[in-house]
Short mmCIF file of the C-alpha atoms (twelve columns), coordinates in Angstrom:
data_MODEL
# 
_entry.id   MODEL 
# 
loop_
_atom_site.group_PDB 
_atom_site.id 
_atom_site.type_symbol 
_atom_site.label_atom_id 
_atom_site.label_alt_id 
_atom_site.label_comp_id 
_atom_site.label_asym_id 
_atom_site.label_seq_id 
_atom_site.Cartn_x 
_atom_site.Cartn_y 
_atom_site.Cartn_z 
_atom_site.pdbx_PDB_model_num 
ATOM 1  C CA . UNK A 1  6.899  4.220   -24.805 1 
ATOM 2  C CA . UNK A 2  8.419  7.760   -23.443 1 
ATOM 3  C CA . UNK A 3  9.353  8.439   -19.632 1 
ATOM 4  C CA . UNK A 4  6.410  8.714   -17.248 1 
ATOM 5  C CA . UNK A 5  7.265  8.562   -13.716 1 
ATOM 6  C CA . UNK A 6  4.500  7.182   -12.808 1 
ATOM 7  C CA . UNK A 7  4.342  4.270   -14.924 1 
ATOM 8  C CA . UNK A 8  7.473  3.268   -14.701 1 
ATOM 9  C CA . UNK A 9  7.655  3.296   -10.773 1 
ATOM 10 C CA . UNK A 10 4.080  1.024   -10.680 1 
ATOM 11 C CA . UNK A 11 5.731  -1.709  -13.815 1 
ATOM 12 C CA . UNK A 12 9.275  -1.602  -12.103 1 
ATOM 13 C CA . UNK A 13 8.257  -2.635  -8.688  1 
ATOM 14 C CA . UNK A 14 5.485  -5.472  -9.889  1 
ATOM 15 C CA . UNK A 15 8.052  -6.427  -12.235 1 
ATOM 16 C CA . UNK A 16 11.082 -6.665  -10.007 1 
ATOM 17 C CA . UNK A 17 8.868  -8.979  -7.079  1 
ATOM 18 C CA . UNK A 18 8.464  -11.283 -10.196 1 
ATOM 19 C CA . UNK A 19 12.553 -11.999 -10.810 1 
ATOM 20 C CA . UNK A 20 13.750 -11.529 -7.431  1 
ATOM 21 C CA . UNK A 21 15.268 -7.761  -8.122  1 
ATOM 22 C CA . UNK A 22 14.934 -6.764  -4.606  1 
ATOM 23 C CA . UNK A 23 17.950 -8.927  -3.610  1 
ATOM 24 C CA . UNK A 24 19.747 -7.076  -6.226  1 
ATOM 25 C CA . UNK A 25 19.370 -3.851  -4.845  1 
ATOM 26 C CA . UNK A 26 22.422 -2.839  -3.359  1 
ATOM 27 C CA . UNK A 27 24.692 -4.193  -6.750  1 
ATOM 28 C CA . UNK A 28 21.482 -2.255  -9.133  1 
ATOM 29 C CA . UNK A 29 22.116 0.765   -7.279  1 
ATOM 30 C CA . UNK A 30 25.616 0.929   -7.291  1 
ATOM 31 C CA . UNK A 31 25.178 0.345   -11.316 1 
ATOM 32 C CA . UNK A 32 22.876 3.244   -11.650 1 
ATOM 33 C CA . UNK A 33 24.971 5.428   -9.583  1 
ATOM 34 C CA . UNK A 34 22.569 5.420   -6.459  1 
ATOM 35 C CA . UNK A 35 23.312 6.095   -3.097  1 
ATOM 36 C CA . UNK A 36 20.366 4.816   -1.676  1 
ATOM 37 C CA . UNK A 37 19.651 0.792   -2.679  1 
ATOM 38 C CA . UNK A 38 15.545 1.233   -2.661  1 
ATOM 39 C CA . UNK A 39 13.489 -0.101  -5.778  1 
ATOM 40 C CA . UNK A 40 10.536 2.460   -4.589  1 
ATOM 41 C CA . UNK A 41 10.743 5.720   -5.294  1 
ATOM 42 C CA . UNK A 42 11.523 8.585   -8.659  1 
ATOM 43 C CA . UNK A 43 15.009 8.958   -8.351  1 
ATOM 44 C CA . UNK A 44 15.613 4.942   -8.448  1 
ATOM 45 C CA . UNK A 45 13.021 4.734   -11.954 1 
ATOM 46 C CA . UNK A 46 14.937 8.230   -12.574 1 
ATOM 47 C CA . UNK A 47 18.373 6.702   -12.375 1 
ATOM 48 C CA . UNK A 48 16.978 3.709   -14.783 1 
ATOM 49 C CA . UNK A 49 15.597 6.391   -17.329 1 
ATOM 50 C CA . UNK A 50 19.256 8.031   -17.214 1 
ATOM 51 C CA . UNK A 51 21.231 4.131   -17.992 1 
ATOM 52 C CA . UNK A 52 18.873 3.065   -20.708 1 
ATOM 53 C CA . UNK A 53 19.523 6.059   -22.504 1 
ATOM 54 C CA . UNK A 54 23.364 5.156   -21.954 1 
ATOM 55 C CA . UNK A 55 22.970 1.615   -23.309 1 
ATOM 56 C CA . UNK A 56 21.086 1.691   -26.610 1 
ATOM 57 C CA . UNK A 57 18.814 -0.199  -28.051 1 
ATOM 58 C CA . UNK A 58 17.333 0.083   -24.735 1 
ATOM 59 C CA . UNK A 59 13.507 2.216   -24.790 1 
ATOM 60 C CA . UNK A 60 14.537 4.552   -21.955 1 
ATOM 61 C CA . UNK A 61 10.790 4.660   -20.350 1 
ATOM 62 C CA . UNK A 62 12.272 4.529   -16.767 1 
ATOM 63 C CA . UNK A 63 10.863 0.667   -16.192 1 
ATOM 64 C CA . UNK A 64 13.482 -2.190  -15.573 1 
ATOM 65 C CA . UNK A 65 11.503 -5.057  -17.864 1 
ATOM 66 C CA . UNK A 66 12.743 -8.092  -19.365 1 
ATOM 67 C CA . UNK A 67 14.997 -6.603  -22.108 1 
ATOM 68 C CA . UNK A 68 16.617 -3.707  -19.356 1 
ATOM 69 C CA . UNK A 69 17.042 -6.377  -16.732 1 
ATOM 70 C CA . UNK A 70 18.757 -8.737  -19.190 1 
ATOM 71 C CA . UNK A 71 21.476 -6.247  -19.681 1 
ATOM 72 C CA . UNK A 72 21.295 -4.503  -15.862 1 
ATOM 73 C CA . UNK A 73 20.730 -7.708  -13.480 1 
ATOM 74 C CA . UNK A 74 24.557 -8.783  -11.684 1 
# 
């Protein structure tokens, strides 16, 4: 799947409530070189887009699912 904002900012919140992300927000941020520690919002799913294309295999579709979180989560 390519980068749509939108998209990814609606499957990276639902999906984040389901693992517990929010707790992780602060340590998530600081890996994706955010100032702010939010999980709403373009420049965090921006930010994600930017890392997975760092870290191949990764799709870099802007969306922190199982695969990204496996290799993002502290």
């Amino acid at each position: 799947m390519s980068y749509n904002q939108f998209w990814a900012l609606r499957f990276t919140s639902s999906y984040a409530r389901e693992t517990g992300g929010p707790a992780y927000a602060e340590p998530l941020c600081k890996e994706l070189n955010l100032q702010n520690p939010k999980f709403k919002g373009g420049d965090f799913v921006d930010a994600v887009y930017r890392w997975q294309r760092a870290h191949p295999p990764l799709d870099a579709d802007g969306m922190i699912g199982p695969q990204t979180w496996a290799k993002l989560a502290p």
